[in-house]
N, C-alpha and C positions, 0 to 999 in steps of 0.2 A: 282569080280571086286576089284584093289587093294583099298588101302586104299587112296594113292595118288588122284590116277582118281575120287574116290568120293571126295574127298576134293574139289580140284579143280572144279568139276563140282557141287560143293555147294557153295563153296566160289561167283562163277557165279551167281549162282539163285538167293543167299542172296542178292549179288550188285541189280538183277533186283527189286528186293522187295524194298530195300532202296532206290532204284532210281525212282519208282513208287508212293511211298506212301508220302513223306516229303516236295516237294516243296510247300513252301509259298508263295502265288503271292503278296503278300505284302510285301514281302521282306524275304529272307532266307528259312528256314524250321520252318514246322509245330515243337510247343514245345512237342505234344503228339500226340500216334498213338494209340488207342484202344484197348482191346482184341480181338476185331472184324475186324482188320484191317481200321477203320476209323479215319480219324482226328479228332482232339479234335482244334479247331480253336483257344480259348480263355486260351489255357496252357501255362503260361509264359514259356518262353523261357530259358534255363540251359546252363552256359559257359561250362561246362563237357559233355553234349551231342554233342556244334556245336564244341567243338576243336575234339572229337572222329569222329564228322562225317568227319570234315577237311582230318584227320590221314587217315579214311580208303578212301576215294575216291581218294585220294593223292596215299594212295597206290595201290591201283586198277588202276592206270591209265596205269603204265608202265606193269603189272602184266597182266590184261586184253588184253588193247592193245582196249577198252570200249571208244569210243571217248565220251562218254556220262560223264565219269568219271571224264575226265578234266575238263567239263563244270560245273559239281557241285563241282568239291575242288575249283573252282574259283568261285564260288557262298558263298562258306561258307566260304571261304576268304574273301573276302570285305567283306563280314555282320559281321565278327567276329570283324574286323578292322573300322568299322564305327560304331560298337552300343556294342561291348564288351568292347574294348576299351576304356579306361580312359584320353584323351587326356589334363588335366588340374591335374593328380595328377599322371598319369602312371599307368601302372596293367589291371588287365581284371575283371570287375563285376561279381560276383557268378547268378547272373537271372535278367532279362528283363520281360516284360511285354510281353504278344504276340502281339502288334504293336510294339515293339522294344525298350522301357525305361525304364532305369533301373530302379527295384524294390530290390533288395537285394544288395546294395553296396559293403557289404567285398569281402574281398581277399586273397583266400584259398591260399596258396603257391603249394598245391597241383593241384588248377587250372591254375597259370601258368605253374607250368609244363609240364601239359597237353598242353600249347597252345605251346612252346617251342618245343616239342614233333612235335606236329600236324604241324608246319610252317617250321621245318627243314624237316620233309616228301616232304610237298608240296612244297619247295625248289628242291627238290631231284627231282620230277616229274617233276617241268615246268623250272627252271634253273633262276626262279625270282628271279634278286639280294633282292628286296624289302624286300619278305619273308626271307629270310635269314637275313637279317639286324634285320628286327623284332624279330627272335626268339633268336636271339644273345645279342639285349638289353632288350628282356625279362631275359635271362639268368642273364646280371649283375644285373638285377631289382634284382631277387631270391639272390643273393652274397650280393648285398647292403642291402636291407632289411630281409631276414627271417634266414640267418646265424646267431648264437649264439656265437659271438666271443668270449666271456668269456670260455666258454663249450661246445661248439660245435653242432652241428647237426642244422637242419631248426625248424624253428617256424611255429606253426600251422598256424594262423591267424591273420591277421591286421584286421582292418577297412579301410574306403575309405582315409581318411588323414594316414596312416598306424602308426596306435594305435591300440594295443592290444585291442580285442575286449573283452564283456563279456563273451561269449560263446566260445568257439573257434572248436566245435565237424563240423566235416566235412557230417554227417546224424545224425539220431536219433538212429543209433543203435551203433553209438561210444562211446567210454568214452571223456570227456571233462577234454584232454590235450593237454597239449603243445608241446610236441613229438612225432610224433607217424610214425609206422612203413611202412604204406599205404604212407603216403606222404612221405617219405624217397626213398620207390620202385620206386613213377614214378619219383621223381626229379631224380634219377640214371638211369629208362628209357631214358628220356627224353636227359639226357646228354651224352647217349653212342649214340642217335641216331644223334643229334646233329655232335658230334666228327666223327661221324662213317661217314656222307657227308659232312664234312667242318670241316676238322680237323686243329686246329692253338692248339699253346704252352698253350692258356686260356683254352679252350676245355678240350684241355690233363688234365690238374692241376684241375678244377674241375672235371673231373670225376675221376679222383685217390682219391681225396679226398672222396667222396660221396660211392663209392665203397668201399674204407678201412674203413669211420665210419659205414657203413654198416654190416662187416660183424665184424667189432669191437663190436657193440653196441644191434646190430637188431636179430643175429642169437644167438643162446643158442646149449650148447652143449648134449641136449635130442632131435636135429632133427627139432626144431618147430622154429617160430619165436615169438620174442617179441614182444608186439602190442603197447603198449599206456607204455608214461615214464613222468615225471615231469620236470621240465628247470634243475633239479641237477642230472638228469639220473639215477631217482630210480626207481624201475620199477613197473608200475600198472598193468600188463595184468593179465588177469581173467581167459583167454580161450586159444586155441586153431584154429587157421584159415587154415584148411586146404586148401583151395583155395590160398589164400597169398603162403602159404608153397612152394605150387606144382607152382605155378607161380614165387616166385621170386626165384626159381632154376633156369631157363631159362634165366632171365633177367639176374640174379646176372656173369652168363656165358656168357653172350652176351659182358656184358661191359667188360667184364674179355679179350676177346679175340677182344675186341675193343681197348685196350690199350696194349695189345701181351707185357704184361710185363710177362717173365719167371717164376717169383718167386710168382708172382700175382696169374699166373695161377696154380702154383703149389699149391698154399692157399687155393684157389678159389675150386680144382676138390672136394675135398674128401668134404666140405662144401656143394656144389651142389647135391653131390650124398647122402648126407644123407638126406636132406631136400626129394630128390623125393622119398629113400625108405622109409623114414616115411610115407609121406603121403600116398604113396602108399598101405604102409601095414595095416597103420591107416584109411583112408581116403577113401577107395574103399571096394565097397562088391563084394561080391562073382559075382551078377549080372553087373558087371559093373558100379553102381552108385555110385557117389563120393559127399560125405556128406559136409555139412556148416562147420560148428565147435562143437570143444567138451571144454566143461565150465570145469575149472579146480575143481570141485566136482562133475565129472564123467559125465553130464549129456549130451547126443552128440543128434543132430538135425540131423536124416538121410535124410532130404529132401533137397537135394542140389539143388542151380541154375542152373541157363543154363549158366554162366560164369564160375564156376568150374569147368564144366564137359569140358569147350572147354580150359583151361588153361593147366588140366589136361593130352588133346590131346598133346601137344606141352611138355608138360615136361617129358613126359612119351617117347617121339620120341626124344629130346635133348638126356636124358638119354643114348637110344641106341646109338647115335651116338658116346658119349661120351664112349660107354664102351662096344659097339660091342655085348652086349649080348640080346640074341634073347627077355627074359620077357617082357624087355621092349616094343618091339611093341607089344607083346601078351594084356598084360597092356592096351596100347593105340586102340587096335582095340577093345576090351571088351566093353570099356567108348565109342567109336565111333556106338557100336552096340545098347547099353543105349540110348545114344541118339537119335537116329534115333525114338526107339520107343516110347521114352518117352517127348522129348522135341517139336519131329513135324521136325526135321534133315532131309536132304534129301523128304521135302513137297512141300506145296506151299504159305506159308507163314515165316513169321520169328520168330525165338524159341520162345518157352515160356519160363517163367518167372520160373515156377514151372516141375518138372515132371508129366507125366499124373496122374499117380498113389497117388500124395501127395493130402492129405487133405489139402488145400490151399486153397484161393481165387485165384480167375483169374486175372492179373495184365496186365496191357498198354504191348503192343507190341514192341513202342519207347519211348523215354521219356528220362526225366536227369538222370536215371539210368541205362539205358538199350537202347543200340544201338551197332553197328556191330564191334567195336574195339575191344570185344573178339574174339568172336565164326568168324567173318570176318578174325581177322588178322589170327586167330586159321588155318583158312584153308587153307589163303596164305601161310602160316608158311609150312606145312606139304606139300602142292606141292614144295616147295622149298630143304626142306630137306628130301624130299623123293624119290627125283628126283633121 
């Protein structure tokens, strides 16, 4: 069986799983879904779960063809819009309560991204001017507030009156600054997809801008990306992200040939293509597993997630496309056969967290870190481009 046909015919299953397991009869989706497949009723709720859930049911609708699809991106719409929503200072709350109040006020910039992202999707699906309005004065929100007009690039974090908070670390496995490389990706996601259905002259200019501080600022000339920087752009990173690596090769191409500037793209190719043979070369074994990171005094974590290995899929299939040469799918079918055995791929529930085989604990099935915007879009991606 190609590699297409399973995608597709996983991207499917996974929509049934997510579509099964999350509704909240109290409003929206459940904040947590178990190892065991069960809700967790009382898990507050994650602005970075319901704008990904938004993103993928938005894009399963046209993709599917799932009437059920429409029914929940218009479900996670209004919820995200009645209770994420800041309607007395603007921005969207980092967590809620599971009856829906907010409990963590800040405002990641990284999370509006995501919702920027996710409402120009669901734009694209149902043709709601609303949505679109919305993800467009989200956008100038991110322009007016998280820009560095002295020096450029976005700012980690506000607070709810948008004041630099104390902390500004986006989880507990970040460094705590003010620049970093993660929220750079998706504000650039976000803006090519934007541009990409509802393309005006604003559009265009920020995502030129975000794309050339990007590949200004973010990529180094050993292959890797840069992770965490200070507000004077010196650099703090520690390690090595091969996931980041292998993923924003695909994005970084995406917005490239979203703005079809010739000279862009000529920048852009040889950039992309080192970024995926490093990881590639670095980042994947023999068996097809594609490892977390490696700390800059050697030390590499070979137990990858399940969102590397599906990021991995898609940059490993851009690549070929990009350059016609066969490794590439060899590459990405290797990683697609990993995980089948390893993550539960091609099963009857939704990946895990961990590889079988990793000395782990067992971790939630959904949750604020983990839901179908990888390994989902991962499979629309590869029916798409493998068509």
């Amino acid at each position: 069986m190609s590699l297409r046909v399973e995608a597709r015919a996983e991207g499917l299953r996974l929509f049934d799983w997510w579509a099964a397991h999350l509704v909240d009869e109290r409003g929206g989706f459940y904040g947590e879904v178990d190892a065991d497949d069960q809700p967790v009723p009382e898990a507050p709720k994650s602005v970075i779960f319901n704008t990904r859930l938004l993103w993928f049911f938005s894009a399963t609708v046209g993709w599917s063809g799932d009437s059920r699809a429409l029914t929940l991106a218009k479900r996670a719409a209004d919820y995200l819009r009645a209770h994420f929503f800041d309607a007395e200072q603007g921005g969207l709350y980092w967590l809620l309560t599971a009856d829906g109040r907010p409990e963590d006020t800040r405002k990641q910039a990284y999370a509006q991204a995501f919702a920027v992202y996710a409402f120009a999707e669901y734009y694209h699906a149902t043709g709601d001017a609303a949505a679109l309005t919305f993800a467009r004065d989200l956008q100038a929100l991110i322009e007016a507030k998280y820009w560095d007009s002295e020096r450029g690039g976005y700012i980690e974090a506000l607070d709810r009156a948008w004041n630099p908070p104390a902390d500004q670390r986006l989880s507990d496995k970040d460094l705590d600054a003010p620049k970093t490389m993660n929220t750079h990706l998706h504000v650039l996601e976000a803006y090519s997809r934007l541009h990409g259905v509802a393309p005006t002259d604003e559009t265009e200019a920020a995502l030129y801008r975000i794309l050339t501080l990007f590949l200004d600022r973010f990529v180094a000339p050993d292959g890797h990306l840069r992770l965490f920087f200070d507000m004077a752009w010196n650099d703090l990173t520690r390690s090595i992200s091969y996931g980041h690596d292998i993923e924003a090769s695909w994005l970084i191409w995406e917005a490239a040939e979203a703005l079809d500037d010739k000279a862009l793209l000529e920048r852009a190719r040889p950039i992309v293509l080192a970024l995926a043979e490093t990881a590639r070369r670095e980042g994947m074994s023999e068996d097809g597993a594609f490892s977390y990171e490696k700390s800059f005094d050697g030390h590499t974590d070979p137990d990858g997630e399940w969102w590397e290995q599906a990021e991995a899929l898609v940059g490993f299939v851009n690549a070929r496309q990009m350059t016609g040469e066969a490794y590439w799918l060899d590459a990405a079918e290797k990683v697609w056969a990993y995980t089948k055995t390893q993550y539960g791929a091609g099963g009857a529930t939704e990946w895990t967290w961990y590889a079988a085989s990793a000395p782990k604990e067992r971790i939630y099935k959904a949750g604020q870190w983990k839901c179908p915007y990888h390994n989902g879009r991962a499979m629309i991606e590869l029916d798409h481009r493998l068509a």
